[in-house]
N, C-alpha and C positions, 0 to 999 in steps of 0.2 A: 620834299618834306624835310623839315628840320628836328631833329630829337635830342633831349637832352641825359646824357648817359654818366654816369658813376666812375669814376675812378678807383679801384681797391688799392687795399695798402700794399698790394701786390702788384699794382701797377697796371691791372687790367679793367679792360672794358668788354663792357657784353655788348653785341652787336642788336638791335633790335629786329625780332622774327619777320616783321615787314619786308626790311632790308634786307635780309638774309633771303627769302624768297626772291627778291629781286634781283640778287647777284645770281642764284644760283648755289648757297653757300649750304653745303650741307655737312655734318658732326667732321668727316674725312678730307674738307678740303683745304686749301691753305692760302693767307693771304698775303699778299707785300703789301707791308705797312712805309710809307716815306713819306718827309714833309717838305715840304715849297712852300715859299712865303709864306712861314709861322702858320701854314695849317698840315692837320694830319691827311692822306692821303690814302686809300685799301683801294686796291685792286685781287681781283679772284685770279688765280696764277691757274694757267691753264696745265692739266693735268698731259704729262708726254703721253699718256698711254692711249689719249686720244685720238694720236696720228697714228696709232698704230698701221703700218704699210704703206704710209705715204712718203717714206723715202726709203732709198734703198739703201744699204750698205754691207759690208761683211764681217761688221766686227759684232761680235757677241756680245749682249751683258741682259740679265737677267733685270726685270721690272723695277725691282728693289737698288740694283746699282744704278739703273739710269734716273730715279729719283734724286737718290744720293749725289749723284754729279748736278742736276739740276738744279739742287737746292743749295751747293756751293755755289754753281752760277750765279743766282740770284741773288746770293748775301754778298758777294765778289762786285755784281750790278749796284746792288744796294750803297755798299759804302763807296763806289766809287759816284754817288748820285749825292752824298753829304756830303760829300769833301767839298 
């Protein structure tokens, strides 16, 4: 299905509730935005805390910091994906 959405002079676009149900998108979650051949691109970034205990390791970090490294990651992905 195809929709036609608004630009603001802020630059943003509202994602249609359809769609939104259909990703999974709900107020907290977040999305990578990128473009390939001249069109815009979302994907729903899966959330770490989902794997919770599916790998092992011993180094510590609290919920909030493995966000924060993740979401470097991804901006790190991201512009290495427009260059």
């Amino acid at each position: 299905m195809i929709y036609t959405v608004s630009v603001t002079s802020q630059g943003q676009i509202s994602i249609p509730a359809k769609l939104r149900r259909q990703l999974g998108l709900e107020k907290t979650k977040k999305v990578l935005i990128f473009s390939q051949d001249g069109k815009l691109i979302a994907e729903p970034v899966k959330d770490l805390l989902e794997l919770k205990g599916s790998l092992k390791t011993k180094i510590k970090a609290s919920p909030r910091q493995i966000r924060e490294a993740f979401g470097k990651y991804l901006a790190q992905e991201a512009v290495k994906i427009t260059k």
